[in-house]
C-alpha positions in Angstrom: 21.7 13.5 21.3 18.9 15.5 19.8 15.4 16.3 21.1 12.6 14.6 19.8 11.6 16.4 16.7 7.8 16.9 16.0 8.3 16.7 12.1 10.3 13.5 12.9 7.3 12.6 14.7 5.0 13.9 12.1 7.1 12.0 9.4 7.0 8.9 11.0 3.4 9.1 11.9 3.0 9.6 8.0 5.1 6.7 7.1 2.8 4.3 9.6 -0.1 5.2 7.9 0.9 4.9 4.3 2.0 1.0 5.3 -1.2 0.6 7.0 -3.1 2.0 3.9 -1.4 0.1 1.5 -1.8 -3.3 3.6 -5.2 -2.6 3.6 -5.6 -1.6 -0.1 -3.8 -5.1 -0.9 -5.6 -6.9 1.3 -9.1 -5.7 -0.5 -7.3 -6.4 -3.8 -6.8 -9.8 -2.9 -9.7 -10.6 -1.3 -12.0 -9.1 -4.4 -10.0 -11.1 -7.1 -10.8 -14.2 -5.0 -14.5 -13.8 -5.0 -14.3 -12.6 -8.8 -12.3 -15.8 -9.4 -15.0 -18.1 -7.5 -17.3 -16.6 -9.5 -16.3 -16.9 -12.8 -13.1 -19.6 -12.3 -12.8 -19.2 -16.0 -11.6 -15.4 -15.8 -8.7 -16.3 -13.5 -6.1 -15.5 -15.7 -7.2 -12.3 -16.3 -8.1 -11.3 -12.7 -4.9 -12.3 -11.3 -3.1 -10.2 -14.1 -5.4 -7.3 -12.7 -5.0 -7.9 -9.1 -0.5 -8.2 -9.5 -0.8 -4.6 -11.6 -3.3 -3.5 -9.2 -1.1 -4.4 -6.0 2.2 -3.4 -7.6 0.5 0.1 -8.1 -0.9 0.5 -4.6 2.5 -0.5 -3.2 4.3 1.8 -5.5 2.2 4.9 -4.2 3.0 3.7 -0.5 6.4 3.6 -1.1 6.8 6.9 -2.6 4.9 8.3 0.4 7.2 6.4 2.9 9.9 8.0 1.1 8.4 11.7 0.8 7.0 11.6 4.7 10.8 10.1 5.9 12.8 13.0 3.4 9.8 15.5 5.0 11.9 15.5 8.8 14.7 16.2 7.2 
């Protein structure tokens, strides 16, 4: 077995932070279309088209970064 790598370390470290970023991102995505949509109930439609591209986007760039931090130890 192989020693514990510090860019596997690194890489992971990476990776935990890109999830925890894009959780967080979401979760503020969410949470502002909600309000927008109590405020103006009429607008939902477009809000929640706004809030599924805006999520897709934010997961999309966490996923490439899992992907570039985990190829990174390599």
């Amino acid at each position: 077995m192989e020693p514990f790598s510090v860019g596997a370390g690194l890489a992971v470290l990476g990776a935990g932070l890109a999830v925890i970023g894009a959780g967080l991102g979401i979760g503020r995505i969410g949470g502002q279309a909600m309000d927008a949509i109590a405020r103006q109930p009429e607008a939902a439609g477009q809000v929640q088209t706004n809030m599924i591209i805006s999520a897709a986007l934010v997961e999309g760039c966490a996923l490439f970064a899992i992907v570039v931090s985990l190829l990174a130890s390599l």
